[in-house]
PDB file with one MODEL, atoms N, CA, C and O in Angstrom:
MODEL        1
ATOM      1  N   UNK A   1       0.847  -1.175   0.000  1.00  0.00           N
ATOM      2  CA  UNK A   1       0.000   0.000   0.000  1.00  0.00           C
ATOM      3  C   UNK A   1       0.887   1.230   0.000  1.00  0.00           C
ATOM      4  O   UNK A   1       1.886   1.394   0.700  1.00  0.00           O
ATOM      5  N   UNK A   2       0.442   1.959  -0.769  1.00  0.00           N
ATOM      6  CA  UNK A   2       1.044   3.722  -0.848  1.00  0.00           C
ATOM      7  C   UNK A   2       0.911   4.372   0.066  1.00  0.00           C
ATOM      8  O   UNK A   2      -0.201   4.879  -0.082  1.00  0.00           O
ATOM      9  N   UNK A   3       1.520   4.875   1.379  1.00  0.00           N
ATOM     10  CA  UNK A   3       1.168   5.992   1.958  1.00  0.00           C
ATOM     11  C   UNK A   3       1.571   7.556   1.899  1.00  0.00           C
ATOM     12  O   UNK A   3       2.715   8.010   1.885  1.00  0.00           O
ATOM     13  N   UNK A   4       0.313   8.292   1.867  1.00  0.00           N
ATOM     14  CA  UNK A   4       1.130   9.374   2.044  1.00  0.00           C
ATOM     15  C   UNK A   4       1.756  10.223   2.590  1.00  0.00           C
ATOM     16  O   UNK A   4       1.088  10.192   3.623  1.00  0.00           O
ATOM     17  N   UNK A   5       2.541  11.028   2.800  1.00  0.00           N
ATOM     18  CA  UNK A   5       3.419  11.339   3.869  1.00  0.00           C
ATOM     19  C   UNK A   5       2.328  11.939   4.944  1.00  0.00           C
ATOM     20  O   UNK A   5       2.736  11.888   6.104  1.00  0.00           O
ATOM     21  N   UNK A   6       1.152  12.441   4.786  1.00  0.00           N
ATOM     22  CA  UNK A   6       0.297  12.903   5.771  1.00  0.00           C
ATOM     23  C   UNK A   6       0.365  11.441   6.516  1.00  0.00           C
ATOM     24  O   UNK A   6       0.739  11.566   7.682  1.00  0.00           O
ATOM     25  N   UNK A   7       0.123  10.225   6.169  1.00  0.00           N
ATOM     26  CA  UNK A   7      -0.030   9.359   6.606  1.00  0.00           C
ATOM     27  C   UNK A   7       1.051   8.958   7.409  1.00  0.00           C
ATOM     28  O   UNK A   7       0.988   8.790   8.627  1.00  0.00           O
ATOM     29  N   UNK A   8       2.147   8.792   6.631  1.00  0.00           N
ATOM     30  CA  UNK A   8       3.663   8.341   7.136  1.00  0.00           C
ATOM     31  C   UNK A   8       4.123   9.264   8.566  1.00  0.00           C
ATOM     32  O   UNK A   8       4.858   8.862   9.467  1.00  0.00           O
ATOM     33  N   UNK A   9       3.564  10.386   8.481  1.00  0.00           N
ATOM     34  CA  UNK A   9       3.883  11.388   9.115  1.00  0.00           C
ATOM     35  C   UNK A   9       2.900  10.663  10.760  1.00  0.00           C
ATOM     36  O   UNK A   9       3.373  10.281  11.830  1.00  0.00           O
ATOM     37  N   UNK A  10       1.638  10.723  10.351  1.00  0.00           N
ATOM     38  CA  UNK A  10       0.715  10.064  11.507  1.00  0.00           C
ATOM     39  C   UNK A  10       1.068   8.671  12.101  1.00  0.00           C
ATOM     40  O   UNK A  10       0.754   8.331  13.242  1.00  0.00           O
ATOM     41  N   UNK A  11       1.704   7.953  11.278  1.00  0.00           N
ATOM     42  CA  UNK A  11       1.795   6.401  11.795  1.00  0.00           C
ATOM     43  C   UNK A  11       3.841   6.461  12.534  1.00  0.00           C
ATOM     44  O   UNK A  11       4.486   5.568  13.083  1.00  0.00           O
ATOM     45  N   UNK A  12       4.253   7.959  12.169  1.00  0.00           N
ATOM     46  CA  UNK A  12       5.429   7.601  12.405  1.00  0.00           C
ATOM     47  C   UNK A  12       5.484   8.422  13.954  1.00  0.00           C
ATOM     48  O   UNK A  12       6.481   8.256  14.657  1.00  0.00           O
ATOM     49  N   UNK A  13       4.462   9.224  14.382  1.00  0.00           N
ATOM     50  CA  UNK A  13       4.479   9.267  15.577  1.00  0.00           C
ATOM     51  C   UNK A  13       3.729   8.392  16.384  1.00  0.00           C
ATOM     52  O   UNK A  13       3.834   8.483  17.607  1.00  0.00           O
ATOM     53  N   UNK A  14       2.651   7.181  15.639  1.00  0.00           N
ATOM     54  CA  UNK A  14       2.029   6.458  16.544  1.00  0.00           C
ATOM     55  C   UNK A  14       3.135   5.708  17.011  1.00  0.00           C
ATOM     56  O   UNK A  14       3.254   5.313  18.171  1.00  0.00           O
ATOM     57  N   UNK A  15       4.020   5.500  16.008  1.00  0.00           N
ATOM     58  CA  UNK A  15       5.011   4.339  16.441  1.00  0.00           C
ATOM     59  C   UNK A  15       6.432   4.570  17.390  1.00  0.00           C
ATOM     60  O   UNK A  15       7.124   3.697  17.912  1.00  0.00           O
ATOM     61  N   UNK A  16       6.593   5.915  17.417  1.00  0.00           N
ATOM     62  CA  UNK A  16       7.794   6.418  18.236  1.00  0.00           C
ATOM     63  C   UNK A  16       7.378   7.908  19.368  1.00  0.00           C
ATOM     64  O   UNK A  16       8.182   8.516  20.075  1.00  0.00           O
ATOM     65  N   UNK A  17       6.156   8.129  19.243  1.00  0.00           N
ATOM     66  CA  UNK A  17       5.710   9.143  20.383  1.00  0.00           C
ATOM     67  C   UNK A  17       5.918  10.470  19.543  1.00  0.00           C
ATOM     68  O   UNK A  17       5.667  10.739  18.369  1.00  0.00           O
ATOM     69  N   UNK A  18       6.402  11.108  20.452  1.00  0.00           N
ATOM     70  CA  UNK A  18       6.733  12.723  20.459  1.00  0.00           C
ATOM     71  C   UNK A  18       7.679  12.944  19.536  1.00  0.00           C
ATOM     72  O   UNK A  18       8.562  12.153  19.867  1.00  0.00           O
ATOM     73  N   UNK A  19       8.140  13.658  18.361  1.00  0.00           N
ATOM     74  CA  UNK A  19       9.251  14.034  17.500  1.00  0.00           C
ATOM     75  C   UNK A  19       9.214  15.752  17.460  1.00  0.00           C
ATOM     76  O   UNK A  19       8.305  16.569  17.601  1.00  0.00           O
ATOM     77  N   UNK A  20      10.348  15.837  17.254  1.00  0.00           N
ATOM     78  CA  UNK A  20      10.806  17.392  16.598  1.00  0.00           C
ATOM     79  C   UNK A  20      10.773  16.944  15.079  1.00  0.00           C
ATOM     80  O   UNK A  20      11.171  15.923  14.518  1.00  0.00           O
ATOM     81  N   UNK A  21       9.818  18.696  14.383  1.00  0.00           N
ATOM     82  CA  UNK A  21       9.628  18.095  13.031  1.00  0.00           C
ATOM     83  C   UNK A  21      11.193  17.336  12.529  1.00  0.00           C
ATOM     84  O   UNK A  21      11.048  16.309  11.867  1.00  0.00           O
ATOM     85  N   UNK A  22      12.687  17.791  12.811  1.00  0.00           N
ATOM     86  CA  UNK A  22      13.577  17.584  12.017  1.00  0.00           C
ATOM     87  C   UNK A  22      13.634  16.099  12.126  1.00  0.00           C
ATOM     88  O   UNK A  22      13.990  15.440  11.149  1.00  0.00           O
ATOM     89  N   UNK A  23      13.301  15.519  13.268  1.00  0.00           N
ATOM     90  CA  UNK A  23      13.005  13.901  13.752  1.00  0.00           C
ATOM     91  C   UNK A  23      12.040  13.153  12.497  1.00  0.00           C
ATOM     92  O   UNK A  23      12.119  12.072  11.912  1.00  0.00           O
ATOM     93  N   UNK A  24      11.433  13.910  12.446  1.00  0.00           N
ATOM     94  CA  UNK A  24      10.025  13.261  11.486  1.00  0.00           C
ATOM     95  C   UNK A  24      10.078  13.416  10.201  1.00  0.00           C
ATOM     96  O   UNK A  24       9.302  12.706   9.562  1.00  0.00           O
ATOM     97  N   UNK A  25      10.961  14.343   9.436  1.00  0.00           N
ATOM     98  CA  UNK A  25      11.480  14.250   7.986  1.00  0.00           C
ATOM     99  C   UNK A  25      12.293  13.801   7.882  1.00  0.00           C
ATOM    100  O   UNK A  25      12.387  13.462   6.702  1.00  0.00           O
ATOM    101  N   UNK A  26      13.304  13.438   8.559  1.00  0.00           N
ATOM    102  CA  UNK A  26      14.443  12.280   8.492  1.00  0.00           C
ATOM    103  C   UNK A  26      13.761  11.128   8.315  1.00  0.00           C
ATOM    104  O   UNK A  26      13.842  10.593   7.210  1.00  0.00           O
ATOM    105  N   UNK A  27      12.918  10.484   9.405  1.00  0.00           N
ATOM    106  CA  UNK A  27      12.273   9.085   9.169  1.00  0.00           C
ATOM    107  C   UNK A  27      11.039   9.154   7.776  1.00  0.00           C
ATOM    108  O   UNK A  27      10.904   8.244   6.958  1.00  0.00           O
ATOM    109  N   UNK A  28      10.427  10.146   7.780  1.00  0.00           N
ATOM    110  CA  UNK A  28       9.927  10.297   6.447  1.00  0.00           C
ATOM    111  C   UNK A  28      10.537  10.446   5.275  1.00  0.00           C
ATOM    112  O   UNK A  28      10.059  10.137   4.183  1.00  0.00           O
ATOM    113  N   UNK A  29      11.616  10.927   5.485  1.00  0.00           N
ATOM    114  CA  UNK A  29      12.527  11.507   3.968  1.00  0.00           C
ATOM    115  C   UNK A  29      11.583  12.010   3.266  1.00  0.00           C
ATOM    116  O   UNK A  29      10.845  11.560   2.390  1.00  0.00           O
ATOM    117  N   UNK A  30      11.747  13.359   3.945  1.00  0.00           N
ATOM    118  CA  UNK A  30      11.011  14.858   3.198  1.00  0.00           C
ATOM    119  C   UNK A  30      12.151  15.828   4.023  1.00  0.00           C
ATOM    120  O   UNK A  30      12.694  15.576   5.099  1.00  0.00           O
ATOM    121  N   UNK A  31      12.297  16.829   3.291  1.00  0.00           N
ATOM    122  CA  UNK A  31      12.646  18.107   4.082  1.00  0.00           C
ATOM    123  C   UNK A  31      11.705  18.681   5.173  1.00  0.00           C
ATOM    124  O   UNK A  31      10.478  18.623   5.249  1.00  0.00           O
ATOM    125  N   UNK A  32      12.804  19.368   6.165  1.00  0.00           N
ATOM    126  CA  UNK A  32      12.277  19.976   6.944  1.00  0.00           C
ATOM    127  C   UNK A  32      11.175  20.753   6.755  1.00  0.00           C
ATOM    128  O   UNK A  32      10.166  20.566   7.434  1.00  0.00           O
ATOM    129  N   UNK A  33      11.257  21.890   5.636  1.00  0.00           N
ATOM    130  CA  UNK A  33      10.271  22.424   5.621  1.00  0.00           C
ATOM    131  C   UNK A  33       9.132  21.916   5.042  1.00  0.00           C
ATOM    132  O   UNK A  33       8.151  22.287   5.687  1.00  0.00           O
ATOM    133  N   UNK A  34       8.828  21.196   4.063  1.00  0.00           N
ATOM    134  CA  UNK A  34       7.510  20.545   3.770  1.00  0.00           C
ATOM    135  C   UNK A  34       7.421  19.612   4.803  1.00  0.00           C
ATOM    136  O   UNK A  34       6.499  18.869   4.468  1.00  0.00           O
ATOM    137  N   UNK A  35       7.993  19.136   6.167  1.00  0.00           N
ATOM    138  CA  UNK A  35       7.545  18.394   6.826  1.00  0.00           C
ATOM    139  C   UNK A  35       6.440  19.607   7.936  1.00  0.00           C
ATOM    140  O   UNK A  35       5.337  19.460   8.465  1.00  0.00           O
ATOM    141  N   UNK A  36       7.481  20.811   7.892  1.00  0.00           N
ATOM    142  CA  UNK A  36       6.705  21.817   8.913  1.00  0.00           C
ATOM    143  C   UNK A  36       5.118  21.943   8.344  1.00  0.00           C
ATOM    144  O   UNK A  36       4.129  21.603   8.994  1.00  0.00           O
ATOM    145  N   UNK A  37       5.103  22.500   6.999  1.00  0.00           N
ATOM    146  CA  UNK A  37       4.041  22.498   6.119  1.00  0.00           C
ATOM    147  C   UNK A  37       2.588  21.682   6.574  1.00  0.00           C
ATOM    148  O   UNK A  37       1.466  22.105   6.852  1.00  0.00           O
ATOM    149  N   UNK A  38       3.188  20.282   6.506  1.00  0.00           N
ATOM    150  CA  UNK A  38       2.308  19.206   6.392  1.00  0.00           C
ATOM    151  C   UNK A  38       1.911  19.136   7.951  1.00  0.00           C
ATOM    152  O   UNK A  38       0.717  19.016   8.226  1.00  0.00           O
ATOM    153  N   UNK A  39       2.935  19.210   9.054  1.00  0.00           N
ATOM    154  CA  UNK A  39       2.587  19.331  10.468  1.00  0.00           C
ATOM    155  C   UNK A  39       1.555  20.123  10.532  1.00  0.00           C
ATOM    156  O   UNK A  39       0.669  19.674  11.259  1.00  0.00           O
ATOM    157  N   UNK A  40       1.310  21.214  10.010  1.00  0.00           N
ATOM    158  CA  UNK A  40       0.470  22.636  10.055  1.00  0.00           C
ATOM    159  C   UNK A  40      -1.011  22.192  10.005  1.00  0.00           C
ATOM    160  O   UNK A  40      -1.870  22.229  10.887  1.00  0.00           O
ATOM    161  N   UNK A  41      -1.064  21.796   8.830  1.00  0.00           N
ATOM    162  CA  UNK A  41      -2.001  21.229   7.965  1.00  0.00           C
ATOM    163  C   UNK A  41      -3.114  19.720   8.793  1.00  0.00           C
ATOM    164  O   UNK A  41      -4.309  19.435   8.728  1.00  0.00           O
ATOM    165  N   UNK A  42      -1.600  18.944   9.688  1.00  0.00           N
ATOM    166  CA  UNK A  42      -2.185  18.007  10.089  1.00  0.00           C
ATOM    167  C   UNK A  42      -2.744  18.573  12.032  1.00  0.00           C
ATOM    168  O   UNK A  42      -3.432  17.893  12.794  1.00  0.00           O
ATOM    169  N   UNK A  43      -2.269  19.677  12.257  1.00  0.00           N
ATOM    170  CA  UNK A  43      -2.842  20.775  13.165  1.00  0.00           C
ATOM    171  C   UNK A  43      -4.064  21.113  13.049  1.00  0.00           C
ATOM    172  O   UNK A  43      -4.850  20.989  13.989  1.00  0.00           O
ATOM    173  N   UNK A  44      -4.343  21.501  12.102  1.00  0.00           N
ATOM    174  CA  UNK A  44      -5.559  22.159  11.818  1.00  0.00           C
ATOM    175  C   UNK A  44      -6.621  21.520  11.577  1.00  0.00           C
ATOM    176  O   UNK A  44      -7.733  22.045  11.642  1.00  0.00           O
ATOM    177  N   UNK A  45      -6.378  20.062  11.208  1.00  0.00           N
ATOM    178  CA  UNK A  45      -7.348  19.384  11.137  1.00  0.00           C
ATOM    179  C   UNK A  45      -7.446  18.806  12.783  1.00  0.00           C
ATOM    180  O   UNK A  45      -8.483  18.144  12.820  1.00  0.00           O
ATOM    181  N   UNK A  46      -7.053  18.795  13.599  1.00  0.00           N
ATOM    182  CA  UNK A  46      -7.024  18.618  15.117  1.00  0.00           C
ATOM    183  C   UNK A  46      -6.245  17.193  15.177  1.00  0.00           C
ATOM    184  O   UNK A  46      -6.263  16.604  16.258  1.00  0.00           O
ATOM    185  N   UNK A  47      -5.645  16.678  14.212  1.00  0.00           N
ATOM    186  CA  UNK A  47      -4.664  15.243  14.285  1.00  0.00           C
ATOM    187  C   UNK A  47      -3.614  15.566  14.970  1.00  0.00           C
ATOM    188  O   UNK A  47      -3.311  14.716  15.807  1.00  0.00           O
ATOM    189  N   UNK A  48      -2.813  16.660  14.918  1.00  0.00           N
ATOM    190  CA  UNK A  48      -1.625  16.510  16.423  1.00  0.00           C
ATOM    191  C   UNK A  48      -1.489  17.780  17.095  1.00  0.00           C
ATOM    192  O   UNK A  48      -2.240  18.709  16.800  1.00  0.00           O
ATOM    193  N   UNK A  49      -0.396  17.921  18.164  1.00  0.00           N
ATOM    194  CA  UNK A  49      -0.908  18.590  18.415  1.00  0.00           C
ATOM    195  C   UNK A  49       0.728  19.125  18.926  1.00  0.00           C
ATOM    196  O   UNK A  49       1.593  18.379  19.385  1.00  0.00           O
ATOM    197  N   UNK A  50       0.837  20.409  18.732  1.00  0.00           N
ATOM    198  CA  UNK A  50       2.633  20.992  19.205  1.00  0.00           C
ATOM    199  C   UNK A  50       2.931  21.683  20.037  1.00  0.00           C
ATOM    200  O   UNK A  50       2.318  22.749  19.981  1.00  0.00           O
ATOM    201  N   UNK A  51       3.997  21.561  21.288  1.00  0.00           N
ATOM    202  CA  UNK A  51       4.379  21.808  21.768  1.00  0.00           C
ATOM    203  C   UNK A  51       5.909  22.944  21.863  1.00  0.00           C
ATOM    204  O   UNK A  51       7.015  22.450  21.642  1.00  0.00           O
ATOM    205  N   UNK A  52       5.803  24.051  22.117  1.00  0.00           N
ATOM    206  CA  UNK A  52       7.137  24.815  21.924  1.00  0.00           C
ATOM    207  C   UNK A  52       7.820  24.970  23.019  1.00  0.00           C
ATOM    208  O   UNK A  52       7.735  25.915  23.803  1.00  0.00           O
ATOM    209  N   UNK A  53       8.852  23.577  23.122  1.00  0.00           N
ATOM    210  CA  UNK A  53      10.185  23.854  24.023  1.00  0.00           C
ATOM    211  C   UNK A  53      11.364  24.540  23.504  1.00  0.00           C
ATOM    212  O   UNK A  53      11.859  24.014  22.507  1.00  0.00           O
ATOM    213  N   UNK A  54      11.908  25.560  23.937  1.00  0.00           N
ATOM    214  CA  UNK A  54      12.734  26.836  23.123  1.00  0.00           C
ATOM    215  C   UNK A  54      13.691  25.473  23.067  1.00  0.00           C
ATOM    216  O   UNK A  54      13.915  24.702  24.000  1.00  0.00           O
ATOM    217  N   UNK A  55      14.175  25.403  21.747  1.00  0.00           N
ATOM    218  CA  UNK A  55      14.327  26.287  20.709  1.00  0.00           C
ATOM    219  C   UNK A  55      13.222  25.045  19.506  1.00  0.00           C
ATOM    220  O   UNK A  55      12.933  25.283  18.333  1.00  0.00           O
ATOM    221  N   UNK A  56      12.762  23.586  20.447  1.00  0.00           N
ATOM    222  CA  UNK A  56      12.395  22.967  19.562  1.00  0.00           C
ATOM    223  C   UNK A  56      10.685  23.179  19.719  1.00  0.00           C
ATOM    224  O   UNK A  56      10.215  23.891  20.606  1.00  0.00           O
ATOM    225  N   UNK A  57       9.575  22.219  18.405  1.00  0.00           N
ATOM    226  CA  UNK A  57       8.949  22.055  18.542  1.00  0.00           C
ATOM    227  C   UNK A  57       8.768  20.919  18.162  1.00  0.00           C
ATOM    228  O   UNK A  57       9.105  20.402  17.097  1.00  0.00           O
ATOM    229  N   UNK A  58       7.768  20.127  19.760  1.00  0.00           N
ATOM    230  CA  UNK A  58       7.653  19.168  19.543  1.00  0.00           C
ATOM    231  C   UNK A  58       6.067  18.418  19.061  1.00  0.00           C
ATOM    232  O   UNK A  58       4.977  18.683  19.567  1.00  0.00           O
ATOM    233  N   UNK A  59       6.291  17.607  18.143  1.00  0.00           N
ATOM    234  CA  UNK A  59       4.854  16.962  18.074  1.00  0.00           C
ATOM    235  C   UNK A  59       4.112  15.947  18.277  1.00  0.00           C
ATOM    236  O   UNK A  59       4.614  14.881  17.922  1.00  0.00           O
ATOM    237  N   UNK A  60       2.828  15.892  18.838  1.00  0.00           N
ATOM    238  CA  UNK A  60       2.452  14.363  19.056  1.00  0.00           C
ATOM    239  C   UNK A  60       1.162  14.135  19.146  1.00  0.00           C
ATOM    240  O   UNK A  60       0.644  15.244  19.278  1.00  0.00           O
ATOM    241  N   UNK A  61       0.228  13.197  19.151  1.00  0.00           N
ATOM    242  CA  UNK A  61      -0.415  12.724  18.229  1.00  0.00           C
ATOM    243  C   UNK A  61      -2.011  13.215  19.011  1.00  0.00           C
ATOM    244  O   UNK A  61      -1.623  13.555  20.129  1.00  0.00           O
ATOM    245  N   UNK A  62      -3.184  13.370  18.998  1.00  0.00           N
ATOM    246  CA  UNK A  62      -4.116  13.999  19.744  1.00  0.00           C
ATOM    247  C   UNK A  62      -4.950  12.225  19.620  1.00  0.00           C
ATOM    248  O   UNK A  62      -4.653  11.384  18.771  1.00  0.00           O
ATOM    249  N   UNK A  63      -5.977  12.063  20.698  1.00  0.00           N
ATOM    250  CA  UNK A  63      -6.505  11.312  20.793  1.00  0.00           C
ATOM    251  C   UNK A  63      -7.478  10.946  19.405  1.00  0.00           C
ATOM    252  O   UNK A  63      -7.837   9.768  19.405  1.00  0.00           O
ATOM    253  N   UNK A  64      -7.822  11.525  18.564  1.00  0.00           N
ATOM    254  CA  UNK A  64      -7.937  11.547  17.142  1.00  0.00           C
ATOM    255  C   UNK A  64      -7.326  10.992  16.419  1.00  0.00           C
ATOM    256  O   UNK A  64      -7.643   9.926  15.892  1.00  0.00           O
ATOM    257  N   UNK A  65      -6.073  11.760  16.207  1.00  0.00           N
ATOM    258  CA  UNK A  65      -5.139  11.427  15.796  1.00  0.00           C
ATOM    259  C   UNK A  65      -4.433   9.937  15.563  1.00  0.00           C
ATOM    260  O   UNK A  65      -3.929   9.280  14.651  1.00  0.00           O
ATOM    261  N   UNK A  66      -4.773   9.818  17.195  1.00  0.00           N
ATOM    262  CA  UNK A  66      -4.257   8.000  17.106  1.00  0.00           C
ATOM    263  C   UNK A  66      -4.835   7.010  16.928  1.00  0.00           C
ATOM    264  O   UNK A  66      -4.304   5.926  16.691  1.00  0.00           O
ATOM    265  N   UNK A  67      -6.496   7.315  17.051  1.00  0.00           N
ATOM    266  CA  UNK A  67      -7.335   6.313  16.384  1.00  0.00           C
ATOM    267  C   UNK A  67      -6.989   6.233  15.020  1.00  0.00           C
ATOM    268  O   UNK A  67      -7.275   5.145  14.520  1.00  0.00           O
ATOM    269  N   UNK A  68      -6.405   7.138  14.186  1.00  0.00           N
ATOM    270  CA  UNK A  68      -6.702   7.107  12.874  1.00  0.00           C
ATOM    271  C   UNK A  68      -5.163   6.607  12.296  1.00  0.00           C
ATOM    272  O   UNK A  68      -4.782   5.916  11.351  1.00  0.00           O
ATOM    273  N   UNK A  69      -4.629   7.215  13.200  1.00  0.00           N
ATOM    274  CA  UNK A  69      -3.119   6.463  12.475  1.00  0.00           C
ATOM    275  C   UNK A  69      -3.386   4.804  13.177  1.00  0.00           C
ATOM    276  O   UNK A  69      -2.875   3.948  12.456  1.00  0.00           O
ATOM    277  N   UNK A  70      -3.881   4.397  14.067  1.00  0.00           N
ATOM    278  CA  UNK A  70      -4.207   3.293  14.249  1.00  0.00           C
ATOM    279  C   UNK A  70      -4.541   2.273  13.126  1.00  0.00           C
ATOM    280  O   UNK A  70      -3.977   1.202  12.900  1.00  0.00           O
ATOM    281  N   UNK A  71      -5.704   2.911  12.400  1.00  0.00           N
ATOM    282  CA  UNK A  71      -6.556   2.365  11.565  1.00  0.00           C
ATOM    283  C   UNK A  71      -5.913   2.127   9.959  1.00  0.00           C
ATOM    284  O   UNK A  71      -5.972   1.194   9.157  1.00  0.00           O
ATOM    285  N   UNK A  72      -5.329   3.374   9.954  1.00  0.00           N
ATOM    286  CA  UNK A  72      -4.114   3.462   8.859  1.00  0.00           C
ATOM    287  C   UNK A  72      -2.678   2.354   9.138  1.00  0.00           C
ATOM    288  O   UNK A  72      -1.861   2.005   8.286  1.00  0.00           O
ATOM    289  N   UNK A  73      -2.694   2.178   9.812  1.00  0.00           N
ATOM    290  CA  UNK A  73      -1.125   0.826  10.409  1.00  0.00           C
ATOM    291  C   UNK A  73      -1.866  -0.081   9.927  1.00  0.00           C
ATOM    292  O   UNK A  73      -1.368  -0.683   8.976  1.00  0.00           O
ATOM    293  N   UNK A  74      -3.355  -0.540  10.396  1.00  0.00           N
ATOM    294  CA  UNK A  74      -3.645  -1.782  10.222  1.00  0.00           C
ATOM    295  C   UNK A  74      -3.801  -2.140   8.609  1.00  0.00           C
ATOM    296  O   UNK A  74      -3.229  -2.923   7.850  1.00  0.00           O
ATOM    297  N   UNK A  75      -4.741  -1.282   8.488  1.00  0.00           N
ATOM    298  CA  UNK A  75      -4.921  -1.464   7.121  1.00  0.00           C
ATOM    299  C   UNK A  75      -3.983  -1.658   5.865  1.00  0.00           C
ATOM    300  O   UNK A  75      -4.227  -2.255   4.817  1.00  0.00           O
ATOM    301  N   UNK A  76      -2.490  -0.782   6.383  1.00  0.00           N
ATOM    302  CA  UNK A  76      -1.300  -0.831   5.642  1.00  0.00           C
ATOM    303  C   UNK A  76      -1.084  -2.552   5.228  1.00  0.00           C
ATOM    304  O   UNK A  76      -1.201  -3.091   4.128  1.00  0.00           O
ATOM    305  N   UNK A  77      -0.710  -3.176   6.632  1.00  0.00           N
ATOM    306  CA  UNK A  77       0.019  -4.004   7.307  1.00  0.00           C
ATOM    307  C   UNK A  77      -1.357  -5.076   6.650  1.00  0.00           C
ATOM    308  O   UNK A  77      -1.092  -6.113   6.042  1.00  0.00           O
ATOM    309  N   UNK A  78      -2.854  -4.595   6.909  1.00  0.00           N
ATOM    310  CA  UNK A  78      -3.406  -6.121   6.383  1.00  0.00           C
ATOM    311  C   UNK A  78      -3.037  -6.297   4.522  1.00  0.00           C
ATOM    312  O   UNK A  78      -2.961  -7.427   4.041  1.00  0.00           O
ATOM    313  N   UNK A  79      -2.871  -5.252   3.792  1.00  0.00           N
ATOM    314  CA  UNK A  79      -2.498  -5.164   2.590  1.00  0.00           C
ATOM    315  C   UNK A  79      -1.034  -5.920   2.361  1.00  0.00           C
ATOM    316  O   UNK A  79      -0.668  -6.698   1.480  1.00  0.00           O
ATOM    317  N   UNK A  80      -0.550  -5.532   3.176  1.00  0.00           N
ATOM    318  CA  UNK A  80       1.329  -5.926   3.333  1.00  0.00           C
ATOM    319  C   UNK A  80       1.337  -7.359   3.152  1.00  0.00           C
ATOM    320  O   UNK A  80       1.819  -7.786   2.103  1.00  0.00           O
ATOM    321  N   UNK A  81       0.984  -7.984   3.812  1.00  0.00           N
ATOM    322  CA  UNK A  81       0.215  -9.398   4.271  1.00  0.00           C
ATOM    323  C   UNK A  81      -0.223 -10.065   3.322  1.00  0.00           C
ATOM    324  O   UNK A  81       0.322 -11.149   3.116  1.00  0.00           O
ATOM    325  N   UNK A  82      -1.375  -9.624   2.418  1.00  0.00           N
ATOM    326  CA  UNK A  82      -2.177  -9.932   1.394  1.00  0.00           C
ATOM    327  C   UNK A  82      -1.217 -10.217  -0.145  1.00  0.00           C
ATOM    328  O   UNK A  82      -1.517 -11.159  -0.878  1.00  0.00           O
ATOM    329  N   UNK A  83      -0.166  -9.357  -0.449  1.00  0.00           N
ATOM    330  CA  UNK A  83       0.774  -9.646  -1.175  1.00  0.00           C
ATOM    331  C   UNK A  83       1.686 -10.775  -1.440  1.00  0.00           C
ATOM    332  O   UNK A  83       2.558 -10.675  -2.303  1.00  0.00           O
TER     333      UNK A  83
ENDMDL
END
């Protein structure tokens, strides 16, 4: 299955907690700044939620959020399987 980095982005904090965006475009392989971008984006829809410890910001996942990257792992993983 294809995910997209909105996705990759959601399932990669279900799976390791809290990240600084620079944490989360490394494991995504995206740049920093379209990772900030997409953080924004996944803000606003109420999926995570950020924290500003000077000088970082950190992000992590809202009770929303983790039902759905939940649902998105499985579904990956029952496809993964199916191959």
């Amino acid at each position: 299955m294809f995910l997209t980095v909105k996705q990759k982005i959601l399932i990669t904090l279900l799976e390791t907690g809290p990240l600084q965006n620079s944490d989360i475009a490394k494991r995504v392989g995206i740049t920093e700044q379209w990772c900030s971008e997409i953080i924004n984006i996944l803000y606003a829809k109420g999926l995570i939620e950020s924290e500003f410890i000077r000088p970082r910001r950190i992000n992590k996942l809202t009770e929303r959020g983790v039902e759905i990257a939940r649902r998105l792992k499985e579904v990956s993983e029952n496809l993964t399987n199916q191959t």
